[in-house]
GUGUTOR-387860 format. One line per field, with one value per atom (N, C-alpha, C): atom name; residue in one letter; residue number from 1; x, y, z. Coordinates in steps of 0.1 Angstrom, whole numbers, padded with zeros to 4 digits. Layout:
// residues N
atom = c(CA_...)
res = c(A_...)
n = c(NUM_...)
east = c(X_...)
north = c(Y_...)
up = c(Z_...)
// end
This chain:
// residues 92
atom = c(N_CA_C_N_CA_C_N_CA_C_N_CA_C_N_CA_C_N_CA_C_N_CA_C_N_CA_C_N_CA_C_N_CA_C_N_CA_C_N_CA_C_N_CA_C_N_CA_C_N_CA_C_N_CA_C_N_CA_C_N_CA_C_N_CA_C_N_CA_C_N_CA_C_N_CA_C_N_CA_C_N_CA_C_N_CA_C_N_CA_C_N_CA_C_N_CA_C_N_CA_C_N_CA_C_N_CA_C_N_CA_C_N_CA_C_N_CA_C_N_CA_C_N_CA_C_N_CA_C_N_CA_C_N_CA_C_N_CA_C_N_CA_C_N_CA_C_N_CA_C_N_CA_C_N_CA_C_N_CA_C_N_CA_C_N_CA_C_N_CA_C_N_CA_C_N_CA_C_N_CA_C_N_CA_C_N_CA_C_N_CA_C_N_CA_C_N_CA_C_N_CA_C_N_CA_C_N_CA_C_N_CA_C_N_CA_C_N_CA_C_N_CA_C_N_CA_C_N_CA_C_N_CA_C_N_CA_C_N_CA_C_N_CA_C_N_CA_C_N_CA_C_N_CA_C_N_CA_C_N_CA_C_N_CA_C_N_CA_C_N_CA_C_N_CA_C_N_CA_C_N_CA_C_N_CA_C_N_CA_C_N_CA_C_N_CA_C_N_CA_C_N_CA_C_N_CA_C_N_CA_C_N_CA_C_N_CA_C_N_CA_C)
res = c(X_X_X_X_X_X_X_X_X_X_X_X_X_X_X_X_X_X_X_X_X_X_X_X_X_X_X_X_X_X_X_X_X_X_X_X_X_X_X_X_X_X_X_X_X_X_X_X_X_X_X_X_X_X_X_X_X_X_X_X_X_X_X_X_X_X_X_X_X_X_X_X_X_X_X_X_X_X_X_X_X_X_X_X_X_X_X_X_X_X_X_X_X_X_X_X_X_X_X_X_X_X_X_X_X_X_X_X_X_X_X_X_X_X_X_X_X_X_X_X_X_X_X_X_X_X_X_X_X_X_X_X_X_X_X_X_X_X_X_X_X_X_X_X_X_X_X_X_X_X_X_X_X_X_X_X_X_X_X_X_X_X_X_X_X_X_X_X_X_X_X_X_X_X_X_X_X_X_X_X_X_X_X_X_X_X_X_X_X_X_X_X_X_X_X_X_X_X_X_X_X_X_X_X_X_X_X_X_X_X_X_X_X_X_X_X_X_X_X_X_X_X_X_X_X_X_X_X_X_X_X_X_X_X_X_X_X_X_X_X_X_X_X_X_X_X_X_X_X_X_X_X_X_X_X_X_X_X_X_X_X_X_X_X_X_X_X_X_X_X_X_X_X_X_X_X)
n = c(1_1_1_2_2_2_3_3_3_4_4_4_5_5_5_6_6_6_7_7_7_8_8_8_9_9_9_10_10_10_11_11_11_12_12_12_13_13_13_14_14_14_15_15_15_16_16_16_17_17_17_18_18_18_19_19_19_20_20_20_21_21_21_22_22_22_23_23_23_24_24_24_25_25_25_26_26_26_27_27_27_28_28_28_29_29_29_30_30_30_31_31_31_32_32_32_33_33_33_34_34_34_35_35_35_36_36_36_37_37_37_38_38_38_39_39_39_40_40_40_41_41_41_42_42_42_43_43_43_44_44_44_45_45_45_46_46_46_47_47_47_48_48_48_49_49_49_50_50_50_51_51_51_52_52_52_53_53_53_54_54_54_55_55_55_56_56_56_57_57_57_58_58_58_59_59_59_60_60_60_61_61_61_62_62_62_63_63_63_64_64_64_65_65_65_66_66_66_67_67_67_68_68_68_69_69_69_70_70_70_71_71_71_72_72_72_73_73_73_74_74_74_75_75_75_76_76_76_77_77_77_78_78_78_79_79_79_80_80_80_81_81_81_82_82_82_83_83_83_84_84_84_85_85_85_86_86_86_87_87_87_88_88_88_89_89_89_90_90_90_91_91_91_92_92_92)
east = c(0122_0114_0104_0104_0095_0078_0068_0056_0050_0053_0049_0061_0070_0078_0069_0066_0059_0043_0038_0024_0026_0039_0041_0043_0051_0048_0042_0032_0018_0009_0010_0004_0008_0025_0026_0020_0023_0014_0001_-0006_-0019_-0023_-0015_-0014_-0011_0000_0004_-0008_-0018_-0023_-0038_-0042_-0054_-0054_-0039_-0034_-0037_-0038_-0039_-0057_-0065_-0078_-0080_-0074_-0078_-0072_-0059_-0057_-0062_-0069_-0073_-0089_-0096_-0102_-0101_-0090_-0089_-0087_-0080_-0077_-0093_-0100_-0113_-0122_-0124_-0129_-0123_-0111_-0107_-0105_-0109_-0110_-0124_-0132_-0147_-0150_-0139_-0134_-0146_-0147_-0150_-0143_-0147_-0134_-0135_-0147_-0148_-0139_-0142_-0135_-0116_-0113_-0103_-0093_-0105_-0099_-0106_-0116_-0121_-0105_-0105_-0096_-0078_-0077_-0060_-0056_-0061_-0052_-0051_-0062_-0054_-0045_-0040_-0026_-0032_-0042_-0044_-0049_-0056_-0061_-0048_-0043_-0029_-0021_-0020_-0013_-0017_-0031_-0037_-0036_-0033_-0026_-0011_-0002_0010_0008_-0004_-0002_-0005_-0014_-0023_-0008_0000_0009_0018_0022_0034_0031_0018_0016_0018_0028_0028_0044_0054_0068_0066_0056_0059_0049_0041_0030_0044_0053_0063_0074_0078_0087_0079_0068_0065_0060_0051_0050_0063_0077_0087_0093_0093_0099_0093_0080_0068_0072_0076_0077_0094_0103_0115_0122_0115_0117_0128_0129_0140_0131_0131_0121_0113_0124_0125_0116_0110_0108_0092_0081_0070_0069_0077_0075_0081_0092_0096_0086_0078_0069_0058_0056_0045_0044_0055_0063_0061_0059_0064_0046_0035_0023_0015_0006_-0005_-0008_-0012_-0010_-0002_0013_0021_0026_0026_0028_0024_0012_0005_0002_0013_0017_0030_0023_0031_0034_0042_0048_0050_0043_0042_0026)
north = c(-0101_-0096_-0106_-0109_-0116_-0113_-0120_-0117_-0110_-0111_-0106_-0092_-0088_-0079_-0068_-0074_-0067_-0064_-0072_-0068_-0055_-0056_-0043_-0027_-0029_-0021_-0013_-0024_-0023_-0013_-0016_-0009_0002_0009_0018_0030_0022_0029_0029_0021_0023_0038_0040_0044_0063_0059_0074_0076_0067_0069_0078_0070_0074_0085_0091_0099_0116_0114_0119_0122_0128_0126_0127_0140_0140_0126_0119_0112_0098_0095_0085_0085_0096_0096_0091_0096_0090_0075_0066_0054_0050_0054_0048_0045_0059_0065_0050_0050_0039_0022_0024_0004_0003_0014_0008_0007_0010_0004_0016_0014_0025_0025_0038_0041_0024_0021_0011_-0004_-0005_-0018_-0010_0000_-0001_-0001_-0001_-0008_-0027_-0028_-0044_-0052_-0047_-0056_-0052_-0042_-0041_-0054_-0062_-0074_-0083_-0079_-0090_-0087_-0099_-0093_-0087_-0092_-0093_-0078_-0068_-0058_-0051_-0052_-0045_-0045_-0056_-0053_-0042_-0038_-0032_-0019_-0015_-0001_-0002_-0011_-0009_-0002_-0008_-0010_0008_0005_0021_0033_0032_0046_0040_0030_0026_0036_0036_0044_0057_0062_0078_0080_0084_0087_0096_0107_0118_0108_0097_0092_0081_0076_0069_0076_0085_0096_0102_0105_0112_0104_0087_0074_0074_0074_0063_0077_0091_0097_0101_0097_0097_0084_0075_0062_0055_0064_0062_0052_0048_0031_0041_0032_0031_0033_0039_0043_0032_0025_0005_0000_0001_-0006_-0011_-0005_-0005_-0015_-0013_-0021_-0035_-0034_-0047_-0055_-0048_-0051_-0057_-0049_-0052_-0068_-0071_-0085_-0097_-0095_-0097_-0106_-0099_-0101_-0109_-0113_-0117_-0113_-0121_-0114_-0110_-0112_-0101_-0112_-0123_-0135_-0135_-0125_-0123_-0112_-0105_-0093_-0094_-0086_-0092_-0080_-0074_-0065_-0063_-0070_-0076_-0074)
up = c(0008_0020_0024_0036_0040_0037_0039_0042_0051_0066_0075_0077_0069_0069_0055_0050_0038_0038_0049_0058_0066_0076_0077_0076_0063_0055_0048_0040_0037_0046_0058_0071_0076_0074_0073_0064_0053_0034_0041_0044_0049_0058_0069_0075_0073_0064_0061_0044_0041_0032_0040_0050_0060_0066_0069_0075_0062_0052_0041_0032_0038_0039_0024_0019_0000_-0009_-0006_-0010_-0010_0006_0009_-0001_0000_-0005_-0024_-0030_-0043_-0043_-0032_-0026_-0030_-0019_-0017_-0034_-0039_-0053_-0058_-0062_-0070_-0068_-0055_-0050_-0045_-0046_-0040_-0027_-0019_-0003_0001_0014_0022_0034_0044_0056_0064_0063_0072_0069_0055_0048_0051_0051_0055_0068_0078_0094_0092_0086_0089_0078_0068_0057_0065_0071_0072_0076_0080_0079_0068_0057_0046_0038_0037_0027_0010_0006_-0007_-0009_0006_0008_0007_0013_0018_0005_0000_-0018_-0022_-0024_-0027_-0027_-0012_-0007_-0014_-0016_-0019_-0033_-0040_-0055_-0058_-0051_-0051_-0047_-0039_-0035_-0044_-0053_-0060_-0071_-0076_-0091_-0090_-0079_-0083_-0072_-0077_-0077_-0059_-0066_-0052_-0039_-0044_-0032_-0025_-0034_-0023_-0020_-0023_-0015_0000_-0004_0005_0020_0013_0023_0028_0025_0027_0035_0031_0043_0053_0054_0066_0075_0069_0076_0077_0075_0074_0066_0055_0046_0036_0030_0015_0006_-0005_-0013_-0023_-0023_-0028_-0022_-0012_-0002_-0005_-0007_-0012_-0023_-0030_-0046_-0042_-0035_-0026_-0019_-0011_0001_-0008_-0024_-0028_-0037_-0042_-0045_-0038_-0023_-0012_-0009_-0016_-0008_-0020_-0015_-0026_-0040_-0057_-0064_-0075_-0067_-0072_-0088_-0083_-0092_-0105_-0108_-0118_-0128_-0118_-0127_-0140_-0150_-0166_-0173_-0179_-0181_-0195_-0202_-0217_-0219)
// end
């Protein structure tokens, strides 16, 4: 997946995350963000990972992003590969 294909993405997850007031809210709780840092930052990628990483950790949060935004359920964890970061994730 490209970068600017996986920015998009990201921006959908953003999107249907914001769209979501109780959830965005746990979003926020847990990155420190506020409403504001999340219209000033949606263009960084490294922010936007961040959203990916945030709706990856929960099965029903990318079922429910991916049929709000018509993606492949894949698609997130793809997108999230895709962006800043990901390089340094270890599984060990």
């Amino acid at each position: 997946m490209s970068p600017e294909r996986a920015e998009a993405v990201a921006l959908m997850a953003l999107g249907w995350l914001a769209s979501d007031e109780e959830l965005c809210g746990v979003f926020l709780g847990s990155t420190g963000a506020s409403a504001d840092d999340l219209r000033a930052q949606a263009g960084d990628p490294a922010f936007l990972a961040s959203v990916l990483e945030f709706v990856t950790m929960d099965d029903d949060w990318v079922r429910a992003c991916c049929d709000a935004n018509g993606l492949d359920y894949e698609t997130p964890l793809r997108a999230r590969y895709a962006l800043p970061g990901a390089e340094s994730v270890h599984w060990t």
